[in-house]
C-alpha positions in Angstrom: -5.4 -12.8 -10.4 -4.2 -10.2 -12.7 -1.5 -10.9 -15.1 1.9 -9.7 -13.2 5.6 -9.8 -13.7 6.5 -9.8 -10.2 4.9 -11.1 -7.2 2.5 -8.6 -4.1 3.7 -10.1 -1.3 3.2 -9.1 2.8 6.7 -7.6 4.1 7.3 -8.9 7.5 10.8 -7.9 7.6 9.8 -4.4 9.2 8.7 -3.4 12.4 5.5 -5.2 13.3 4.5 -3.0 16.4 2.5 -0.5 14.2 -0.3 -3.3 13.3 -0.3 -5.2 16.5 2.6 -7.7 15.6 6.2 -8.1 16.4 9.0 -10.5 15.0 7.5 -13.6 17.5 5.2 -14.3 14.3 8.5 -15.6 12.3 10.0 -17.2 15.4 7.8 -18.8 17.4 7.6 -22.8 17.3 3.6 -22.6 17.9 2.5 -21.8 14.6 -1.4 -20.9 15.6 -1.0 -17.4 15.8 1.4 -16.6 12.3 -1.1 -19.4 10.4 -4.0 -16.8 12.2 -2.0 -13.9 10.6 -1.6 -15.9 7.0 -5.4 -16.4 7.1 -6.0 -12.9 7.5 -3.1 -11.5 4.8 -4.9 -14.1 2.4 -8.3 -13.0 3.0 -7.2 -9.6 2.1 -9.0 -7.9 -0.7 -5.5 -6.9 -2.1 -4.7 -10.0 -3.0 -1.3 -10.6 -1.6 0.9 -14.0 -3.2 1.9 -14.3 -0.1 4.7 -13.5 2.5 8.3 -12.4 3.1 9.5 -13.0 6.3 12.7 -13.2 8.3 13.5 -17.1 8.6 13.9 -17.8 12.4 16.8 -20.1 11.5 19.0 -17.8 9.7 17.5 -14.5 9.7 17.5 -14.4 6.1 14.6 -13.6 3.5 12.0 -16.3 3.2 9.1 -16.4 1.1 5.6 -18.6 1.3 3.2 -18.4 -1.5 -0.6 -18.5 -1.1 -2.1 -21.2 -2.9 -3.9 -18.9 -5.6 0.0 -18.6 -7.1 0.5 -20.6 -9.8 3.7 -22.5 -9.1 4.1 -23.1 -13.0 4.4 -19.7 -14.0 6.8 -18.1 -11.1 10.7 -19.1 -11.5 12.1 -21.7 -8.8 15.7 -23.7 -8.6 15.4 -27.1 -7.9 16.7 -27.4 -4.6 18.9 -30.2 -4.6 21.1 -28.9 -6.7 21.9 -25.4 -5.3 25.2 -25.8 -3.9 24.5 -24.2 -0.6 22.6 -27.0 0.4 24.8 -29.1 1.8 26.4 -26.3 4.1 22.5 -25.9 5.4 21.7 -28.9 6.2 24.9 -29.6 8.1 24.1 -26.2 9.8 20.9 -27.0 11.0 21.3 -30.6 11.7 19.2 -31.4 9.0 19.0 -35.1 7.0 17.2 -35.7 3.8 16.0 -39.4 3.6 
């Protein structure tokens, strides 16, 4: 992969209907047919990073990164210490053990 400063990903957060899709792909609990449409955004010869997506949770951005990304050289936040956390997990219902 070309060096980058940003990452290429797949938008989701449009209207699908124009390649076949619609929004079931980021909110169905099956996940055959969106890991069927990672598969084929990976395979791409653009090379995508991956894809940005509406969560089916919240409805807000979410992001997966193919595994050609490396991890080490694209900035995160650890987690556990954002301080919306806590207000998530008691919104979804969510324990961490």
């Amino acid at each position: 992969m070309p060096d980058q400063d940003e990452l290429i990903l797949v938008d989701l957060r449009q209207p699908l209907w124009p390649i076949g899709g619609s929004l079931e792909i980021a909110s169905t609990s099956d996940y055959a047919g969106p890991n069927a449409w990672s598969k084929a955004f990976h395979d791409l010869p653009e090379e995508y990073d991956g894809i940005c997506f509406p969560s089916r949770y919240s409805n807000m951005e979410s992001i997966v990164l193919f595994d050609r990304v490396n991890v080490d050289e694209v900035k995160t936040s650890p987690l556990l210490s954002d301080p919306r956390l806590e207000s998530l997990l008691t919104k979804y219902k969510v324990k961490l053990c």
